[in-house]
C-alpha positions as CSV (number, residue, x, y, z in Angstrom):
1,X,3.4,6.7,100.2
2,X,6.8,5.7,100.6
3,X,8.1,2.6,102.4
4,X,10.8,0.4,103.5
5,X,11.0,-3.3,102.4
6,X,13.3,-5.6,104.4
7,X,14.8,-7.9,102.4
8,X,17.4,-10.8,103.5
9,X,20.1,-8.8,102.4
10,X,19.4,-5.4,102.1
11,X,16.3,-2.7,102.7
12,X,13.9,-1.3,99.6
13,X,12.7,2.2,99.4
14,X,9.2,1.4,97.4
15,X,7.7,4.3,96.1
16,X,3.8,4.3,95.4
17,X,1.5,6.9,94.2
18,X,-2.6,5.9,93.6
19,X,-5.5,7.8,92.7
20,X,-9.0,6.3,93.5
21,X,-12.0,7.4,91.5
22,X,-14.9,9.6,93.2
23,X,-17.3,6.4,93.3
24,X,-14.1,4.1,94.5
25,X,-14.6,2.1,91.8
26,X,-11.3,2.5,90.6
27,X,-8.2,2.4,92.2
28,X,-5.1,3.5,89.6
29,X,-1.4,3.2,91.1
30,X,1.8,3.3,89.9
31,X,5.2,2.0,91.9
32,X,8.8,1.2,91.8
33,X,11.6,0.5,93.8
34,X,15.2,0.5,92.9
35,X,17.1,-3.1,93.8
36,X,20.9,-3.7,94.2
37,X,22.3,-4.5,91.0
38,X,23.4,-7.9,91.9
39,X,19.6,-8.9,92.3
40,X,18.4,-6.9,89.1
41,X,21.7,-6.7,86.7
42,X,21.2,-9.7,84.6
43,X,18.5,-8.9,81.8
44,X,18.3,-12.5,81.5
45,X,16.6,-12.5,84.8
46,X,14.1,-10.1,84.7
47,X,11.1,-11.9,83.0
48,X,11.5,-14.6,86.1
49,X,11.8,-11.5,88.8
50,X,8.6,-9.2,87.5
51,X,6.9,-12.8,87.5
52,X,7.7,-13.5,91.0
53,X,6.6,-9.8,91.7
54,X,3.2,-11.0,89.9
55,X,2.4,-13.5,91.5
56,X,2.8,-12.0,94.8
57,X,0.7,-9.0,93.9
58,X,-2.0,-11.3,92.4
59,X,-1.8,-13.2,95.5
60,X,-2.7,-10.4,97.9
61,X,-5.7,-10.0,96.1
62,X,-6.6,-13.1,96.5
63,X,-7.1,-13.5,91.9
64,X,-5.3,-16.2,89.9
65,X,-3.7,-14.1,86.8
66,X,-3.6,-15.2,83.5
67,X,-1.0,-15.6,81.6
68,X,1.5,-13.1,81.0
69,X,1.4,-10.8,77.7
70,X,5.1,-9.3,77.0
71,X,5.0,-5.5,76.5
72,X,7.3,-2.9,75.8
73,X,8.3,0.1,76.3
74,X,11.4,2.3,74.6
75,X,14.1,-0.5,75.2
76,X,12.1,-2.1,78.5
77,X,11.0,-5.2,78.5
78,X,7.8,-5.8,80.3
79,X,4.8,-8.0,81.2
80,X,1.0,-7.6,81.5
81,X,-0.8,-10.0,83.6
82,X,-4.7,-9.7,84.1
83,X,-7.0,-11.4,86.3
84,X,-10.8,-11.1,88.4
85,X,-11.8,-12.4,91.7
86,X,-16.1,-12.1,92.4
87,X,-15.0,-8.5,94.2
88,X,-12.2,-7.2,91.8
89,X,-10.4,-6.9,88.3
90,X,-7.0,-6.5,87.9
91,X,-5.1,-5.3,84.9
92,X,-1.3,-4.8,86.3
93,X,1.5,-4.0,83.9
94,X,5.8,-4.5,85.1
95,X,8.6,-2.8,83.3
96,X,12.6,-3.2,84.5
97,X,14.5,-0.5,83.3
98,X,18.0,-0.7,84.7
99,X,17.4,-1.5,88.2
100,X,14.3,-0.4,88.9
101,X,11.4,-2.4,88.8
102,X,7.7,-0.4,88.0
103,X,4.4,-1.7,88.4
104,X,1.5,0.1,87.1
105,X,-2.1,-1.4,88.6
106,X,-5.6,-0.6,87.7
107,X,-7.9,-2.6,90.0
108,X,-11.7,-1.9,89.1
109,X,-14.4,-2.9,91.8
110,X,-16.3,-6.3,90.2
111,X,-19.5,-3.9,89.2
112,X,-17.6,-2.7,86.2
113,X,-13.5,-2.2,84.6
114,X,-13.4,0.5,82.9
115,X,-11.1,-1.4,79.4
116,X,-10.5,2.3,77.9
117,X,-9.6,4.0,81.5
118,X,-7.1,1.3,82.2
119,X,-5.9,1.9,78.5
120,X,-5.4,5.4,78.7
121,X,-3.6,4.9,82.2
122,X,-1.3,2.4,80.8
123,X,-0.3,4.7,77.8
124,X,-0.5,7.6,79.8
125,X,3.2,5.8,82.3
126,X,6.3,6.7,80.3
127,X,9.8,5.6,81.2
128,X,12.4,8.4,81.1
129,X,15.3,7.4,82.1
């Protein structure tokens, strides 16, 4: 699915690909979207903007994250938030490289996460450019 975000000063193209398990149990997606580089540019901002993009996320979904685990990946710096609601666990993972901002999301139905799915699906996301 692709989509366009209006923004206050400019428009998003977000890119987002899922897969949902035979039982839809599982839900795995992966997106990004590219930003202007006067929103993105400064590395000093980017824990604050892929917390803001947490929060958000988490928010949707109605689940109050834990706090945030710093992750790499190659020269990326990242964050993995986790969190569960009565209906759903979330395990989401953010990466900035350049100006692009990925989010890689396992959300597992209450009955049951799968820790070594969502493990392989994390390892599984490279960054390549």
């Amino acid at each position: 699915m692709n989509e366009n975000i209006e923004t206050a000063d400019t428009t998003l193209r977000l890119h987002v690909f899922t897969a949902v398990t035979a039982d839809s149990k599982h839900v795995y997606m992966v997106s990004y979207a590219t930003y202007p580089k006067r929103t993105i540019s400064d590395k000093t901002m980017h824990r604050s903007f892929m917390q803001e993009a947490a929060i958000d996320f988490f928010s949707d979904m109605n689940i109050v994250p834990a706090d945030p685990k710093d992750i790499r990946q190659k020269k990326c710096t990242g964050l993995e938030y986790t969190g569960a609601n009565a209906q759903y666990s979330l395990s989401l993972r953010l990466y900035i490289a350049g100006t692009t901002m990925f989010q890689i999301c396992v959300l597992d139905d209450a009955s049951g996460a799968d820790s070594k799915a969502t493990e392989a699906f994390f390892k599984s996301f490279k960054i390549t450019h």
